[in-house]
C-alpha positions in Angstrom: 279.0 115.8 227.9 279.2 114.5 231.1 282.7 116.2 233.3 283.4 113.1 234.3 283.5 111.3 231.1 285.2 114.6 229.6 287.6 114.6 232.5 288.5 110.9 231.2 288.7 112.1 227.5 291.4 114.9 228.2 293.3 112.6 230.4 293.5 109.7 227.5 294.6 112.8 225.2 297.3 113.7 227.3 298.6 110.4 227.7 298.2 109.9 223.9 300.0 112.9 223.2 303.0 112.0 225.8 302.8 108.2 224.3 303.2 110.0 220.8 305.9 112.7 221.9 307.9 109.1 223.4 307.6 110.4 226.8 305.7 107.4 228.2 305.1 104.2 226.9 302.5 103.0 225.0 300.9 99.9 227.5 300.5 98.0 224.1 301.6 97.5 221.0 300.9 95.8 217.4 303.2 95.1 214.6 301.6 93.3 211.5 303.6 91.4 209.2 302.6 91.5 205.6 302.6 88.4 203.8 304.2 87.6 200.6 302.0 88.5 198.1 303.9 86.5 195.4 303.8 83.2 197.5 300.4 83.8 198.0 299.3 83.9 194.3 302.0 80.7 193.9 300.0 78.9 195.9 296.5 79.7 195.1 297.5 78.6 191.3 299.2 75.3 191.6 
């Protein structure tokens, strides 16, 4: 491997492993909302 493209690995690592310790925040985030599975099946047998 390339140093320079390990030198970017380790630093995303660290960052990851600050982001996870809640040190730093993550720049983004995604929160998925489940749907209702029994309004689902309602609907798909009216």
């Amino acid at each position: 491997m390339k140093d320079e493209l390990f030198q970017q690995l380790a630093a995303s690592l660290k960052e990851g492993g600050a982001i996870f310790r809640g040190k730093k925040k993550a720049a983004r985030s995604t929160t998925l909302e489940w749907p209702d599975a029994k309004a689902v099946l309602d609907a798909l047998h009216r």
